[in-house]
PQR file with spaces between the fields and no chain letter, atoms N, CA, C, O and H, PARSE charges and radii, in Angstrom:
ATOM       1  N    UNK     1      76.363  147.727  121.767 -0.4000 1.5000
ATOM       2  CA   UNK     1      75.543  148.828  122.228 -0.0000 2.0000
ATOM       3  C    UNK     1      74.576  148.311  123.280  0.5500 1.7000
ATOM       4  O    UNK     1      73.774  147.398  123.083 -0.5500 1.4000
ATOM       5  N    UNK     2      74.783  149.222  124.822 -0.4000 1.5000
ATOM       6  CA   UNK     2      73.673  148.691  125.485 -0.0000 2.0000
ATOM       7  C    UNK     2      72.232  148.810  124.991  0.5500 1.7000
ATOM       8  O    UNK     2      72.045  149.407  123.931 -0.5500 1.4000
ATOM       9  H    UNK     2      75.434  149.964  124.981  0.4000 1.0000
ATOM      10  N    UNK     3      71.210  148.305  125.653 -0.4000 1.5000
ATOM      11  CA   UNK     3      69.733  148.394  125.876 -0.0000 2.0000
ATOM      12  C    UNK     3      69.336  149.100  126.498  0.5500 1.7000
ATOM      13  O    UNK     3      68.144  149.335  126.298 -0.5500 1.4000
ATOM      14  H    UNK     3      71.362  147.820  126.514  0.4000 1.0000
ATOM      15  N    UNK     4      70.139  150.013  127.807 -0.4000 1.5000
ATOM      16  CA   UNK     4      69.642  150.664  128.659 -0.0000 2.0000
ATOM      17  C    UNK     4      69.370  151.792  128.201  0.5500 1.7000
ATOM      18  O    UNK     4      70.181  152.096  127.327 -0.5500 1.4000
ATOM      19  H    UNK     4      71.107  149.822  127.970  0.4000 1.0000
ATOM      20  N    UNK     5      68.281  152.892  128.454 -0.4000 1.5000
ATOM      21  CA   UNK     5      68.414  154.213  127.853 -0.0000 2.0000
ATOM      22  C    UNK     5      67.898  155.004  128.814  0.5500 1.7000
ATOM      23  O    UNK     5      67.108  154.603  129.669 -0.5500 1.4000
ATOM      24  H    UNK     5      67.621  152.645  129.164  0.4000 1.0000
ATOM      25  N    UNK     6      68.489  156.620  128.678 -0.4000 1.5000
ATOM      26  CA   UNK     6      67.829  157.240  129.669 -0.0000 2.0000
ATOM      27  C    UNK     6      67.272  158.482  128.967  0.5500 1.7000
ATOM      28  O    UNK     6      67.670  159.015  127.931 -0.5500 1.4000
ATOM      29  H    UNK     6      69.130  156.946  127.984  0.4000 1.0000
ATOM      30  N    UNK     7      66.324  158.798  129.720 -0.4000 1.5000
ATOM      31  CA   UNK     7      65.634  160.267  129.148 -0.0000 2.0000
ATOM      32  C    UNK     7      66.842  160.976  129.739  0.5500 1.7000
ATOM      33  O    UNK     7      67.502  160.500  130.663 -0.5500 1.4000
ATOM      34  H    UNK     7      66.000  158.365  130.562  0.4000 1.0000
ATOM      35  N    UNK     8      67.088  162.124  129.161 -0.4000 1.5000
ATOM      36  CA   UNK     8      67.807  163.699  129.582 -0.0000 2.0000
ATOM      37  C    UNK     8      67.694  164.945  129.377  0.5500 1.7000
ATOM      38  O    UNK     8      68.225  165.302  128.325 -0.5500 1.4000
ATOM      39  H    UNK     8      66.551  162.511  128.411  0.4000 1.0000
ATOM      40  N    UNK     9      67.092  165.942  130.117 -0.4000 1.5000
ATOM      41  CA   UNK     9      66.249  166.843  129.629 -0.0000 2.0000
ATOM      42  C    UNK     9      67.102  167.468  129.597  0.5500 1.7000
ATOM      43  O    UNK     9      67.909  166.873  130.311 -0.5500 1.4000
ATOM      44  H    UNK     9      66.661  165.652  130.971  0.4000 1.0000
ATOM      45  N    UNK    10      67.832  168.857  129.032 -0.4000 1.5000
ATOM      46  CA   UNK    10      68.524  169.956  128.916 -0.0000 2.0000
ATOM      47  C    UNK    10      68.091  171.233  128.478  0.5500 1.7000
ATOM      48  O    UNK    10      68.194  171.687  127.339 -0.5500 1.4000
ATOM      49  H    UNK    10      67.177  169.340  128.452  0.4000 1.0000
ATOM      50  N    UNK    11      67.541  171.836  129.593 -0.4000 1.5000
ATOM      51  CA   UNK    11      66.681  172.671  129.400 -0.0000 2.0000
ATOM      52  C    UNK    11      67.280  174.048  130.291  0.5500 1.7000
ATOM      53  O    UNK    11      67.596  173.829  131.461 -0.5500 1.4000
ATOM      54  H    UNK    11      67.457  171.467  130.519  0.4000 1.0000
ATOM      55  N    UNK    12      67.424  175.335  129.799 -0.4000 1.5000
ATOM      56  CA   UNK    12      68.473  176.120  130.741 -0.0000 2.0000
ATOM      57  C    UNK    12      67.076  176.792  131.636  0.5500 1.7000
ATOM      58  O    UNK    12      65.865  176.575  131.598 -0.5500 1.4000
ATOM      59  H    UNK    12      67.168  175.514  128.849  0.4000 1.0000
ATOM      60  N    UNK    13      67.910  177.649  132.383 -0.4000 1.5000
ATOM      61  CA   UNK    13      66.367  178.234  133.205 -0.0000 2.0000
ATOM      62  C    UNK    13      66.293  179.528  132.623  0.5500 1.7000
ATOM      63  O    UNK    13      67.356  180.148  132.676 -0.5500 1.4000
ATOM      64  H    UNK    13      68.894  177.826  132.414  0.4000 1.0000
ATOM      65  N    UNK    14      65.463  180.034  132.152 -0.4000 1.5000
ATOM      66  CA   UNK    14      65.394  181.780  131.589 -0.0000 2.0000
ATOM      67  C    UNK    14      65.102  182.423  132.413  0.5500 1.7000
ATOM      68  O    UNK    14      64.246  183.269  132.154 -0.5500 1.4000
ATOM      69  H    UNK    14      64.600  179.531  132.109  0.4000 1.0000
ATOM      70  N    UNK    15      65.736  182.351  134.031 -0.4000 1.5000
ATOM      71  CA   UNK    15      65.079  183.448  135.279 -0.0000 2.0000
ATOM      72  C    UNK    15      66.370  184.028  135.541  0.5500 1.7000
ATOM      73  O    UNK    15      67.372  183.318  135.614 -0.5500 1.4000
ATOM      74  H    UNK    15      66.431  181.663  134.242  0.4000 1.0000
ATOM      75  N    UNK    16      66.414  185.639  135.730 -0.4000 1.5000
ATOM      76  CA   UNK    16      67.594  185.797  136.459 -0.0000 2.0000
ATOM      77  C    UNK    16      67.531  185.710  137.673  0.5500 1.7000
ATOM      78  O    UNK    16      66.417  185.668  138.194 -0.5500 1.4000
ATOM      79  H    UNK    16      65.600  186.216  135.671  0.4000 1.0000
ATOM      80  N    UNK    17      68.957  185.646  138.641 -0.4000 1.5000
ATOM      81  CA   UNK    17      68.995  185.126  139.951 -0.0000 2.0000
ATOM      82  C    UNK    17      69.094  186.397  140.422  0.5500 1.7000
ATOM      83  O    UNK    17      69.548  187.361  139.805 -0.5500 1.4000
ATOM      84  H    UNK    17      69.862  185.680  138.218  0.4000 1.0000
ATOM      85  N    UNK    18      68.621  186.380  141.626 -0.4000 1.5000
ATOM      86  CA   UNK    18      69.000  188.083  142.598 -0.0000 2.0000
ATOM      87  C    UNK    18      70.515  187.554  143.136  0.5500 1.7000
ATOM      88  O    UNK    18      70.693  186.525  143.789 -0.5500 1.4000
ATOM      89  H    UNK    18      68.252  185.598  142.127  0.4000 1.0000
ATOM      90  N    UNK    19      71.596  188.532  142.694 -0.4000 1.5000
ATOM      91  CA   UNK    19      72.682  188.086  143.314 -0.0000 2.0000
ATOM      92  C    UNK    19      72.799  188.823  144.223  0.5500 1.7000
ATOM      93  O    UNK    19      73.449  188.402  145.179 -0.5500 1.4000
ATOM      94  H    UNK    19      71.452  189.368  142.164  0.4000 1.0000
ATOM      95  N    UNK    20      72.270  190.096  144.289 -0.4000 1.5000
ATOM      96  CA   UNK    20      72.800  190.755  145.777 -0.0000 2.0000
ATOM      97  C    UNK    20      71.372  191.937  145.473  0.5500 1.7000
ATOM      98  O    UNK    20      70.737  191.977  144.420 -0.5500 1.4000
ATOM      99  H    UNK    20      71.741  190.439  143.512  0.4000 1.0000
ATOM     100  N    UNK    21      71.166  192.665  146.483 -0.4000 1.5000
ATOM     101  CA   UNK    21      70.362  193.816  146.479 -0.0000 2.0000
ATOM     102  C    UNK    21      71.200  194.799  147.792  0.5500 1.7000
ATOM     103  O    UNK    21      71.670  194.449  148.875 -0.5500 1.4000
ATOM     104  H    UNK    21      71.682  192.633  147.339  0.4000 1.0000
ATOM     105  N    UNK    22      71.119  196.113  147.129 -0.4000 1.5000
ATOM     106  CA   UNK    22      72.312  197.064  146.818 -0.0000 2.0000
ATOM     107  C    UNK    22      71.147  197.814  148.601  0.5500 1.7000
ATOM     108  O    UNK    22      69.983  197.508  148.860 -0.5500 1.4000
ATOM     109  H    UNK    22      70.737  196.398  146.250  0.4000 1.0000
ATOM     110  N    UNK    23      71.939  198.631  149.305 -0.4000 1.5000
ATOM     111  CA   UNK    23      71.245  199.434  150.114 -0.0000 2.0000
ATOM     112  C    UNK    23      70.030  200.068  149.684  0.5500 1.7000
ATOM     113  O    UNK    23      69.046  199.756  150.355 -0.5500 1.4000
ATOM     114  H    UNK    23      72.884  198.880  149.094  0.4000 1.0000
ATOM     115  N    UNK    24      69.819  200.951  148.653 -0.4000 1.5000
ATOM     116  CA   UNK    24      69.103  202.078  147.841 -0.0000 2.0000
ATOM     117  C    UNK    24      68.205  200.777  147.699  0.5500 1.7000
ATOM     118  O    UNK    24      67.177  201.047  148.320 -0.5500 1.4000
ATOM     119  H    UNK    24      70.618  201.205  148.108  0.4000 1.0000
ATOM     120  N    UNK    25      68.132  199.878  147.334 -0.4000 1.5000
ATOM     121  CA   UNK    25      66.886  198.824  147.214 -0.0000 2.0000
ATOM     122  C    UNK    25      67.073  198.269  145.930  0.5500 1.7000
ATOM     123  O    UNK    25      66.431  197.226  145.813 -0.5500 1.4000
ATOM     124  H    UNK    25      68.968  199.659  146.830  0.4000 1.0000
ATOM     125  N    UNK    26      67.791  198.617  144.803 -0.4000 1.5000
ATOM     126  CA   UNK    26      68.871  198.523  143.476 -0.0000 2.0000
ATOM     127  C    UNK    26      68.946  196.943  143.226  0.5500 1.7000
ATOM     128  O    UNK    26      69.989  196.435  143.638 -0.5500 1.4000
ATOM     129  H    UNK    26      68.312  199.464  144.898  0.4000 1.0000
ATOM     130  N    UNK    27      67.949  196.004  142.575 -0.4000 1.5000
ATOM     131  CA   UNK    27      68.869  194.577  142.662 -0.0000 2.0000
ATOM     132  C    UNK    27      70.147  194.029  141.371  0.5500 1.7000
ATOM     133  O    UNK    27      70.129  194.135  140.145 -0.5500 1.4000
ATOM     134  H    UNK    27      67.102  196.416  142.241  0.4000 1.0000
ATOM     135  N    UNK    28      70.759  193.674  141.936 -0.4000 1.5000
ATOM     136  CA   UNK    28      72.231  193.136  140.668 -0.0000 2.0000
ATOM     137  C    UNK    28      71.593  191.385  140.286  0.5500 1.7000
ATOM     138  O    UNK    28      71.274  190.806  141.324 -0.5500 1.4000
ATOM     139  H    UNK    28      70.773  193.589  142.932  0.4000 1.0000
ATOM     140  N    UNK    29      71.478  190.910  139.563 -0.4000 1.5000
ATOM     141  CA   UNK    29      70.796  189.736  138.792 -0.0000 2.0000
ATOM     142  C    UNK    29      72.124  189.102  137.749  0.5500 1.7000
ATOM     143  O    UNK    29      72.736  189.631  136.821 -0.5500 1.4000
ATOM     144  H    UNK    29      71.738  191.380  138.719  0.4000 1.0000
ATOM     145  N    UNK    30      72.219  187.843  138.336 -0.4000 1.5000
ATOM     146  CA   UNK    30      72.837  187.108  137.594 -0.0000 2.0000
ATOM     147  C    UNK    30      72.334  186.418  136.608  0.5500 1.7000
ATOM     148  O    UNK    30      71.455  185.591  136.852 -0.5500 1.4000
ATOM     149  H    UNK    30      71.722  187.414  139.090  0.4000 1.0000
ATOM     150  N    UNK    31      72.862  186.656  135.109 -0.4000 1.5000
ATOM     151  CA   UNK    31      72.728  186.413  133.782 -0.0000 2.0000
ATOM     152  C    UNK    31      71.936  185.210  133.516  0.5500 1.7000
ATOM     153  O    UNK    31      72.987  184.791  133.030 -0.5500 1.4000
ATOM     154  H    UNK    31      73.575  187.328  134.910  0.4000 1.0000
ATOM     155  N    UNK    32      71.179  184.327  133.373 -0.4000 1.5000
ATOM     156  CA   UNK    32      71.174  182.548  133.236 -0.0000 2.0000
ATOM     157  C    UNK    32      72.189  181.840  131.979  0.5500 1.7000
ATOM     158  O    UNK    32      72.171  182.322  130.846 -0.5500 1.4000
ATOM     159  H    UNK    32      70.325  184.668  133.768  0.4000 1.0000
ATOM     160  N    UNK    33      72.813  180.992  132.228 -0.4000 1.5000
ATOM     161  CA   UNK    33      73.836  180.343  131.759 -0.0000 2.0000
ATOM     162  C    UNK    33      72.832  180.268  130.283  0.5500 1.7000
ATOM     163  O    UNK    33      71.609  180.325  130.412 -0.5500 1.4000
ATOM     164  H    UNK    33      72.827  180.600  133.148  0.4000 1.0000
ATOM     165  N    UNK    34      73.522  180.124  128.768 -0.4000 1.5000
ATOM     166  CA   UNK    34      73.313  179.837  128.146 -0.0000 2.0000
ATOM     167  C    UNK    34      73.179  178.485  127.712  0.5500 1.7000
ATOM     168  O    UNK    34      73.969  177.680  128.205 -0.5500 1.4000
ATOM     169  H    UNK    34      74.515  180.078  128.664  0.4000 1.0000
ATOM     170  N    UNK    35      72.262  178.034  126.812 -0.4000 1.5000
ATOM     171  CA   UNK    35      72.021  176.422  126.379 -0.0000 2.0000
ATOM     172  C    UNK    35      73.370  175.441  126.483  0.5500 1.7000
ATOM     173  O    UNK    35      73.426  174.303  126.949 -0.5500 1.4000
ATOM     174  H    UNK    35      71.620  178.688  126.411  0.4000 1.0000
ATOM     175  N    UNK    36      74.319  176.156  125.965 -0.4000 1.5000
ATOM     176  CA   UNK    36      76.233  175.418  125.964 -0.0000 2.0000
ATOM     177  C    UNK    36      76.048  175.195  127.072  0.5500 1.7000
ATOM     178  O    UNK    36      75.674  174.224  127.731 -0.5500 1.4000
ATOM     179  H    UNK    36      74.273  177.081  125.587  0.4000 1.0000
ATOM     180  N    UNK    37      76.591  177.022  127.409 -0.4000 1.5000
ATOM     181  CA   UNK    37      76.822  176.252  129.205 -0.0000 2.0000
ATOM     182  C    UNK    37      76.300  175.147  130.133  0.5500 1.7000
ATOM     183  O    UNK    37      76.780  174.191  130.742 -0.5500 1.4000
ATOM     184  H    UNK    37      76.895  177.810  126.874  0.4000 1.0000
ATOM     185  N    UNK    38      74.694  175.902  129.905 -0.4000 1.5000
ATOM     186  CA   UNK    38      73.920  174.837  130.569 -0.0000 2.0000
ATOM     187  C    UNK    38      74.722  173.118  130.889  0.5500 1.7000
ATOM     188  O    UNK    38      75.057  172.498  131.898 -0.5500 1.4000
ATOM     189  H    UNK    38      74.304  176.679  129.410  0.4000 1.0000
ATOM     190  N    UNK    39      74.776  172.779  128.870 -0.4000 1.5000
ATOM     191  CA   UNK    39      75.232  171.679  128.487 -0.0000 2.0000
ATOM     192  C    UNK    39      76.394  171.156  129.333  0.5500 1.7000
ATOM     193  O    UNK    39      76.297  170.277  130.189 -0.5500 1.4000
ATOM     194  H    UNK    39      74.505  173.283  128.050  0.4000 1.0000
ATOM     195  N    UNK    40      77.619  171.876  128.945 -0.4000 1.5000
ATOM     196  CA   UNK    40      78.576  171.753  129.652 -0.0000 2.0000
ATOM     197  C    UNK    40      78.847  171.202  131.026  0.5500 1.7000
ATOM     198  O    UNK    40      79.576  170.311  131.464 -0.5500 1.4000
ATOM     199  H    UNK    40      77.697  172.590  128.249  0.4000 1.0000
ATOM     200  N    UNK    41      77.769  172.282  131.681 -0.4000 1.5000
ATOM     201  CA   UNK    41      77.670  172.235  132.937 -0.0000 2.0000
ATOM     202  C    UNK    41      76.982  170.813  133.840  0.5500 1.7000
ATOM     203  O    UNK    41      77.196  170.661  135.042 -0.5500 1.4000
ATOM     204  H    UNK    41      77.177  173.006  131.325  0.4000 1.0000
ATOM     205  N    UNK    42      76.180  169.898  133.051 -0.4000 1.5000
ATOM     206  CA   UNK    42      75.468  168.934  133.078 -0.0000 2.0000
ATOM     207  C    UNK    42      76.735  168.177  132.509  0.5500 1.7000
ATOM     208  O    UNK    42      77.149  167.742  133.583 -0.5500 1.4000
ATOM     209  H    UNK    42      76.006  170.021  132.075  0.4000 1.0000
ATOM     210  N    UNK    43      77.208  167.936  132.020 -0.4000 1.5000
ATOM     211  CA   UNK    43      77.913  167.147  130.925 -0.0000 2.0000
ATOM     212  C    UNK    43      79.384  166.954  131.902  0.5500 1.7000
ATOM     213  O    UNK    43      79.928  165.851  131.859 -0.5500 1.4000
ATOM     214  H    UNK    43      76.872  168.290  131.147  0.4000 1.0000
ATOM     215  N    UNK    44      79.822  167.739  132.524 -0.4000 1.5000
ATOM     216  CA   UNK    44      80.660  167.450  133.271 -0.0000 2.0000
ATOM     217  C    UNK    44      80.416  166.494  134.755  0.5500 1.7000
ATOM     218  O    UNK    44      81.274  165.879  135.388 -0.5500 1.4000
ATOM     219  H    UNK    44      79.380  168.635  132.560  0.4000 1.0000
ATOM     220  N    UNK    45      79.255  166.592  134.977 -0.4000 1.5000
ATOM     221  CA   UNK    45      78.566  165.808  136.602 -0.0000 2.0000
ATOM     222  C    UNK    45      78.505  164.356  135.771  0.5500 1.7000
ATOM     223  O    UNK    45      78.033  163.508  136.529 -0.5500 1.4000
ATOM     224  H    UNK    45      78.558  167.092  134.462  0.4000 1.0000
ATOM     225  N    UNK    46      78.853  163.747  134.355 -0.4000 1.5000
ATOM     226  CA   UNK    46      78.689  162.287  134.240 -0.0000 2.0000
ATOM     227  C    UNK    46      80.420  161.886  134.485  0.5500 1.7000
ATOM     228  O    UNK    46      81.488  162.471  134.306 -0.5500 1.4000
ATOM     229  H    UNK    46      79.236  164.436  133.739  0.4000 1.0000
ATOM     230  N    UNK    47      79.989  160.573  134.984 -0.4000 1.5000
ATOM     231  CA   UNK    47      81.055  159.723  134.840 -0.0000 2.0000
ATOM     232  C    UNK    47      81.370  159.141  133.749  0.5500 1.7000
ATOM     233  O    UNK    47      80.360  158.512  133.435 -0.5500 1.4000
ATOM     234  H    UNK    47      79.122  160.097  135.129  0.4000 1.0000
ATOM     235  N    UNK    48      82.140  158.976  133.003 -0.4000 1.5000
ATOM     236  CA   UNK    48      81.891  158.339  132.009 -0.0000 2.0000
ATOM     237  C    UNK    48      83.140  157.102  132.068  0.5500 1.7000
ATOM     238  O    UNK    48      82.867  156.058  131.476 -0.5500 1.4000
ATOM     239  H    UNK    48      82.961  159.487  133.258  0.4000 1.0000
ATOM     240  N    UNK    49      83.894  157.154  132.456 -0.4000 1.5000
ATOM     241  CA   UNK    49      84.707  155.972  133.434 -0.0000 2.0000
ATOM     242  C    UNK    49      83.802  155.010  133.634  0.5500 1.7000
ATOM     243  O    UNK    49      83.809  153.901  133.098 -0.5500 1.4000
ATOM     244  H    UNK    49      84.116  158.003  132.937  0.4000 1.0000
ATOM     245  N    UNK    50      83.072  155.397  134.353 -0.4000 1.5000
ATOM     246  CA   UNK    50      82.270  154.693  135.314 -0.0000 2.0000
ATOM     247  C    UNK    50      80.741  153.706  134.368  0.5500 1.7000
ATOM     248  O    UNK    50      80.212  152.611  134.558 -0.5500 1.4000
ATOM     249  H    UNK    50      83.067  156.298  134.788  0.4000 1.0000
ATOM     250  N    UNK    51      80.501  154.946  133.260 -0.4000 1.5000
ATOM     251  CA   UNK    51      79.559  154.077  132.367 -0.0000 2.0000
ATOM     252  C    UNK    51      79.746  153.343  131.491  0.5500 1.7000
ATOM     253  O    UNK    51      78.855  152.756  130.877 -0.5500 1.4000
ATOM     254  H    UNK    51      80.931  155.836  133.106  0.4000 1.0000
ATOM     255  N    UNK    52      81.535  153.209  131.185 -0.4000 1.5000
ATOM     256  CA   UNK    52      81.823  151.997  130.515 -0.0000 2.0000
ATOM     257  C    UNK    52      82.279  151.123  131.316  0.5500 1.7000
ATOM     258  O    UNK    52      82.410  149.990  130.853 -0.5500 1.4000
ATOM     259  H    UNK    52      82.259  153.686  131.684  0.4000 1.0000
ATOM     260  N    UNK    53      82.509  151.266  132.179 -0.4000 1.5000
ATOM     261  CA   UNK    53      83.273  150.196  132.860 -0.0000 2.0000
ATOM     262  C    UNK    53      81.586  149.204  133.286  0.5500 1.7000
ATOM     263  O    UNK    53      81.523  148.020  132.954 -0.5500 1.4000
ATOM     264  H    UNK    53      82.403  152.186  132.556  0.4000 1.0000
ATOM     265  N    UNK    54      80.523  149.802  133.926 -0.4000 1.5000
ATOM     266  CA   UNK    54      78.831  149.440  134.257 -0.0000 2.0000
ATOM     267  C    UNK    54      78.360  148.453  132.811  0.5500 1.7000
ATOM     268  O    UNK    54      77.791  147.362  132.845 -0.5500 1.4000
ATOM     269  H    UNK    54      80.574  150.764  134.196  0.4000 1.0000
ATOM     270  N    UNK    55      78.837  149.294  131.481 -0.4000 1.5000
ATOM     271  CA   UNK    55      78.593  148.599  130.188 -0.0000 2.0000
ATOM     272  C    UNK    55      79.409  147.316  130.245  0.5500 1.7000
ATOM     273  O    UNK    55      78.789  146.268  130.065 -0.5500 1.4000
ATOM     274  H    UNK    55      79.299  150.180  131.454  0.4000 1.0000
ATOM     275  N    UNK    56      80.532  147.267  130.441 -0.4000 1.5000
ATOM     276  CA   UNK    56      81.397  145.885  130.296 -0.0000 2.0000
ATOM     277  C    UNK    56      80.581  145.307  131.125  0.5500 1.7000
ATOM     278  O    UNK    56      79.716  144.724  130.473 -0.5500 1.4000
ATOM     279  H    UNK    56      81.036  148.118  130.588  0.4000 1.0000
ATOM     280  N    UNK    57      80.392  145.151  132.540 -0.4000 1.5000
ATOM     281  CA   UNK    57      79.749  144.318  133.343 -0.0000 2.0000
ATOM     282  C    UNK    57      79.242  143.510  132.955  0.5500 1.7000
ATOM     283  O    UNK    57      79.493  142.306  133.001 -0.5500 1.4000
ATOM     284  H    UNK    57      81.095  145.625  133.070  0.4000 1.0000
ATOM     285  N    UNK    58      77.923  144.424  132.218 -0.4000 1.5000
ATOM     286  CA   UNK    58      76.024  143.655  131.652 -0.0000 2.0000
ATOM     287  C    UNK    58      76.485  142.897  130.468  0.5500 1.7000
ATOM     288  O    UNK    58      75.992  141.779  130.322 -0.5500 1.4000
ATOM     289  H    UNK    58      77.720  145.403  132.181  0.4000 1.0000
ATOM     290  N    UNK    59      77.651  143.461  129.293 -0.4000 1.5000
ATOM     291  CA   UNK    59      77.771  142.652  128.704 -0.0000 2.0000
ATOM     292  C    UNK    59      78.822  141.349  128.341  0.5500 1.7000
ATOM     293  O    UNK    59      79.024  140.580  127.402 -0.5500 1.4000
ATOM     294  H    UNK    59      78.052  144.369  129.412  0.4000 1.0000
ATOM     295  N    UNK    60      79.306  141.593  129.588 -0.4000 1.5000
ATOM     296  CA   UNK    60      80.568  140.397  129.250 -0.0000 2.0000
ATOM     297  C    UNK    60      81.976  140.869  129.058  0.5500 1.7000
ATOM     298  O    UNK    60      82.871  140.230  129.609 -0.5500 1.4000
ATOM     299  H    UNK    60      79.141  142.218  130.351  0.4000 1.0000
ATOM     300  N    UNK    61      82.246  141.843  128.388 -0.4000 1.5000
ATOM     301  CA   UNK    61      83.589  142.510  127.720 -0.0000 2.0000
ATOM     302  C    UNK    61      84.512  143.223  128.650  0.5500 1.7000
ATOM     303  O    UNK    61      85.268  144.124  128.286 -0.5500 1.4000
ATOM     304  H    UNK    61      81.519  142.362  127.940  0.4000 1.0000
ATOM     305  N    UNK    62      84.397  142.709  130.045 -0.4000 1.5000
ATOM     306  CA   UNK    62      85.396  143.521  131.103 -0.0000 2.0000
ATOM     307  C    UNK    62      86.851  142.785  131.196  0.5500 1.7000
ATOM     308  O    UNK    62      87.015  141.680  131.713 -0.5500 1.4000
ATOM     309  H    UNK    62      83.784  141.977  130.341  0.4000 1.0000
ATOM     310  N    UNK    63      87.892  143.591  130.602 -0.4000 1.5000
ATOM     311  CA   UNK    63      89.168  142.896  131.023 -0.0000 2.0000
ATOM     312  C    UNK    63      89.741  142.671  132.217  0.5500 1.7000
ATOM     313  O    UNK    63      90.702  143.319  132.632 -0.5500 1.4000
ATOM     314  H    UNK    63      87.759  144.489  130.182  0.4000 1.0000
ATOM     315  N    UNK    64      89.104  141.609  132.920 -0.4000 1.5000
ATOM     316  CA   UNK    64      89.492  140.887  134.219 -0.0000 2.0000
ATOM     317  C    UNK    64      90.114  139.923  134.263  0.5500 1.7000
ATOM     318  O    UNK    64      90.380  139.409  135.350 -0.5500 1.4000
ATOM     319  H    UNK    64      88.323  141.083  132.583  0.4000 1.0000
């Protein structure tokens, strides 16, 4: 187990977005992703290839 650690906040936003505003002046508002999603959505932008392969490095265990 590495030593390294990182903070990670996962926090969704509770604002809706203006997705469009209609002629009549009417705005349509996109939903905010739920806590999952949120998750998901964060959770897919890691490498994780990439953070074991960074782990073998520091500790020695890379099959080279």
């Amino acid at each position: 187990m590495s030593s390294l650690s990182v903070s990670v906040s996962v926090e969704p936003l509770d604002e809706y977005v203006v997705q469009e505003i209609k002629y009549d002046g009417q705005e349509m508002y996109i939903q905010p992703l739920s806590m999952s999603e949120n998750f998901t959505k964060s959770v897919q932008k890691i490498d994780f290839l990439k953070i074991d392969s960074d782990s073998n490095e520091t500790t020695g265990n890379g099959s080279q």
